[in-house]
C-alpha positions, 0 to 999 in steps of 0.5 A, a space after each residue: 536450853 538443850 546446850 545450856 543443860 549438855 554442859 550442866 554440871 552434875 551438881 547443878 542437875 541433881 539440885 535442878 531436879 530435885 526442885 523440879 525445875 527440869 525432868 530427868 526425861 529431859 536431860 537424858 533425852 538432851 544427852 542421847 541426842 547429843 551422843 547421837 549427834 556427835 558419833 559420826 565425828 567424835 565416836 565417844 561410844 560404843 554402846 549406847 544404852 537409850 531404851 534402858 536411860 529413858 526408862 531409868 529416866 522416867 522411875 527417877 523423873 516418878 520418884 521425884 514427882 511422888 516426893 518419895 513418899 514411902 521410899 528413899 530419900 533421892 540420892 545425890 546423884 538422882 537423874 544424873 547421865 553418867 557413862 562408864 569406860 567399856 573396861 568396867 562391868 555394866 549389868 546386862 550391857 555388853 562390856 567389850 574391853 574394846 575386843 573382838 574378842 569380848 565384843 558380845 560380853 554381857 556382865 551379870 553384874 555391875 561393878 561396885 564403882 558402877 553399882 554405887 552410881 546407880 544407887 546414888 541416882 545416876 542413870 547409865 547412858 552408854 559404854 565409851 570407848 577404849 583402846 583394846 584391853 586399855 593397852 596404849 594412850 591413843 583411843 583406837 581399836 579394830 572393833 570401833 575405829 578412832 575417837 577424836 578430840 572434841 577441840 580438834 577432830 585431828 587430835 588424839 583425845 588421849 587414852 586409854 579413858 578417850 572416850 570418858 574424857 571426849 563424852 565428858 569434854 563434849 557435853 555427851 554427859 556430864 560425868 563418866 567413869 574411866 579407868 588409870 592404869 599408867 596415866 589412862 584418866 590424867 592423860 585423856 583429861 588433859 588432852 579434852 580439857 576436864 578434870 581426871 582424878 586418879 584416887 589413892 589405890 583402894 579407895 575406890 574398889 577394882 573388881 576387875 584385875 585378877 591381882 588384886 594384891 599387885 593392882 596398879 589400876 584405878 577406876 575413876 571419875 571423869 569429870 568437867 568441874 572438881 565437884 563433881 570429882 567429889 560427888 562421884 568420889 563419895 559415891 563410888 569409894 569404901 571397901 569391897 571384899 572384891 579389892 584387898 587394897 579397899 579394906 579399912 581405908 576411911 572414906 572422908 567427906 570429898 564434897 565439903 573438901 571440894 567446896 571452895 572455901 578458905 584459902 591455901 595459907 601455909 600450904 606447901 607445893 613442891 614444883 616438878 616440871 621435868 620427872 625422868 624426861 627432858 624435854 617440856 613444852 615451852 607453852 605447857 611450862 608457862 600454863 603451868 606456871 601461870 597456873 601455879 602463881 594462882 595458888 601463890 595468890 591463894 596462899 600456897 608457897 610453891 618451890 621449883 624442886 630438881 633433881 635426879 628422878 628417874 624414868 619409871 617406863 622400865 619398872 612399870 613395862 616388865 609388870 605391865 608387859 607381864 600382865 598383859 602376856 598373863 591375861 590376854 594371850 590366850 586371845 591370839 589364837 583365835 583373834 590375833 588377826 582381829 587384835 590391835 597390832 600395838 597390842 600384838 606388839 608390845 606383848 611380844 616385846 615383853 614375852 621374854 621377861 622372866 620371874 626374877 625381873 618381874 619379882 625384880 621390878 616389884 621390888 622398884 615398885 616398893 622402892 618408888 613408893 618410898 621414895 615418892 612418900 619422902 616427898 611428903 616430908 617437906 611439901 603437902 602437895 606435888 605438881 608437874 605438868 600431866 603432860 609434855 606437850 598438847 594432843 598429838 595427832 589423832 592418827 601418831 604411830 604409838 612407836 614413833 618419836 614425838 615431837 616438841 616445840 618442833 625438836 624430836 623427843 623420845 617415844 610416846 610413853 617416854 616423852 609425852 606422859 612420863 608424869 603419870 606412870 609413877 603414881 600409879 606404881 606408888 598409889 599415891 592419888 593424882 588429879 589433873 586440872 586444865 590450866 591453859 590452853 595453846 596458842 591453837 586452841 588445845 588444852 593443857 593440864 596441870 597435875 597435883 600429887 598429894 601423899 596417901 589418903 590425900 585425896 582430900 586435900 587434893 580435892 580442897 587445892 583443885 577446887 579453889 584453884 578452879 574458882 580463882 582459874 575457871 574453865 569449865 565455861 569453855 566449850 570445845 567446837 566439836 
């Protein structure tokens, strides 16, 4: 029973505990146990909030025993263990941003993504893991070590959101909340075998970036099935006064969207295997393929599109780059010896760039965005790989070339997860789905693009292809 309920997805728990068919003690106590269990190997956390999730655990597990009678009726989410990336405000837990420098942070409040899930019923189990400030898409910083992947500990569990996707991927929860500022939810969903939806901007509110007006960042849900997705979508979405890109944005009915109902007849899928690289697994080519012959079957017509596109990594650098001298300088001086070195590193390499190569790559980012919305002229759906190839080594040097189907590639950004970088400069929404897995066991993951405020169609074509290809069934080893 306590294996069967660690891999229960959200939906299922709620519906189980609001029929009293199993307590919400029960279910966090299952998960505590596992996170437990698992820190020496996978170490998906870096605070775990026990005391608060058992006492949460018991008002919810009150709340449905009185029938809420005089109260509110119990929310979609009520009992519900989620995690929240330690980028994200959690009220009264410490939210270290992976630093040394933070590592005693305690929010007053929650972040709205946060605070939405709690009012939805969800009761908060723990802060996962990040590399520093989110800087890199490998899961490791000086304040807490290395997170590993649950399908194999020597594999990366990706980044920066590793820890939400290795919690997730290894029944330590069924949901989380990550964060995507270039790929940070896509990538390590891909590299654990779950569902990383990547909303359109705004739609869920940032709090957190001080350019609220140049926000290229998402706060995320992470998931392991594609209702999920769609439970913690409708939760956490619709504007704030803390976010200009949330206000007015309508917020549809994600969980009717993810039911998967119909088929996709007349759909339109534009099929982009290469997007400003060159070199793609033979093995993640043929998932991919495979994958997108389901949603043939399911009445998609799928068009292989090649063209010159090209690599995003220099706009998206000189912004990110700029950010991150902005914001995180200040901390050198007293912590530098403490900080990531890639960290130290790439914000050195960017320190050089001036405010007309900034204003410059603004203007790409504009550029990028139209050009990314011309696609949806001809198709309602984009697809490519998430990423080039399977989870790289847990211990790869950030800088290093890769490696595919044995030839040398570019660096890692280059490379490994070209695909992602471009949505979030156009804020087009973005879901990665696992279609496959390598001949060694490692997932592999499809991602689906669709044009702004799309989210919902996204998530209709992600939930039947999840009931004609299902995989939440398979568990990782770890």
């Amino acid at each position: 029973m306590t294996q069967k309920l660690a891999y229960t997805s959200a939906a299922d728990l709620a519906g189980m505990i609001a029929r009293r068919e199993v307590s919400p003690v029960e279910v966090v106590d299952v998960v505590l146990g596992r996170i437990e269990q698992t820190q020496p190997t996978i170490n998906a956390f870096i605070t775990i909030c026990g005391d608060e999730a058992r006492a949460a655990a018991k008002a919810a597990e009150a709340a449905v025993m009185r029938g809420d009678k005089g109260h509110s009726p119990l929310g979609p989410l009520h009992g519900v263990p989620f995690a929240v990336k330690d980028l994200v405000n959690t009220k009264g837990v410490r939210t270290t941003f992976g630093s040394f420098a933070l590592a005693d942070n305690v929010p007053a409040a929650d972040s709205p993504a946060v605070a939405r899930l709690k009012a939805a019923g969800a009761v908060l189990v723990g802060k996962t893991t990040t590399p520093e400030f989110g800087h890199k898409c490998f899961t490791e910083a000086p304040l807490f070590g290395h997170t590993a992947n649950p399908w194999d500990l020597a594999r990366t569990s990706g980044g920066s959101s590793g820890g939400a996707a290795a919690a997730v991927a290894a029944g330590l929860g069924p949901i989380g909340i990550g964060t995507d500022g270039g790929g940070s939810s896509r990538i390590p969903a891909a590299c654990c075998g779950i569902v990383g939806f990547k909303q359109t901007l705004g739609l869920v509110p940032h709090d957190l970036t001080p350019d609220g007006f140049g926000n290229q960042s998402h706060i995320t849900p992470m998931t392991r099935t594609v209702m999920d997705s769609a439970l913690m979508l409708q939760a956490m979405a619709g504007p704030d006064p803390c976010d200009p890109h949330s206000l007015g944005l309508p917020t549809p009915d994600f969980v009717a969207a993810a039911r998967p109902e119909g088929d996709l007849k007349g759909v339109r899928i534009g099929w982009r295997p290469l997007l400003g690289n060159t070199m793609l697994s033979r093995e993640v080519r043929a998932a991919c393929e495979r994958a997108l012959a389901a949603f043939a079957e399911l009445g998609a017509v799928v068009e292989l599109v090649e063209d010159e596109f090209a690599s995003t990594e220099p706009i998206w650098l000189v912004l990110t780059q700029s950010f991150w001298n902005a914001r995180f300088r200040r901390y050198v001086g007293q912590f530098g010896n403490r900080m990531s070195e890639t960290l130290l590193r790439q914000m050195d390499n960017g320190a050089g760039h001036s405010a007309v190569a900034l204003q410059d790559a603004m203007f790409e980012r504009t550029r990028i965005f139209r050009e990314v919305q011309r696609w949806f002229e001809t198709y309602d759906i984009v697809a490519t790989p998430t990423l080039s190839r399977s989870a790289l080594a847990i211990d790869h040097d950030f800088f290093a070339p890769i490696e595919i189907d044995g030839e040398t590639a570019d660096t890692v950004r280059k490379a490994w997860y070209p695909y992602t970088l471009p949505f979030n400069l156009s804020g087009n929404p973005a879901v990665t789905l696992p279609c496959g897995w390598t001949r060694d066991g490692l997932p592999i993951g499809l991602q689906l693009i669709g044009p702004h405020l799309g989210d919902a169609r996204l998530l209709r074509a992600a939930a039947l292809f999840e009931m004609a290809r299902p995989w939440a069934h398979r568990r990782p080893p770890s």
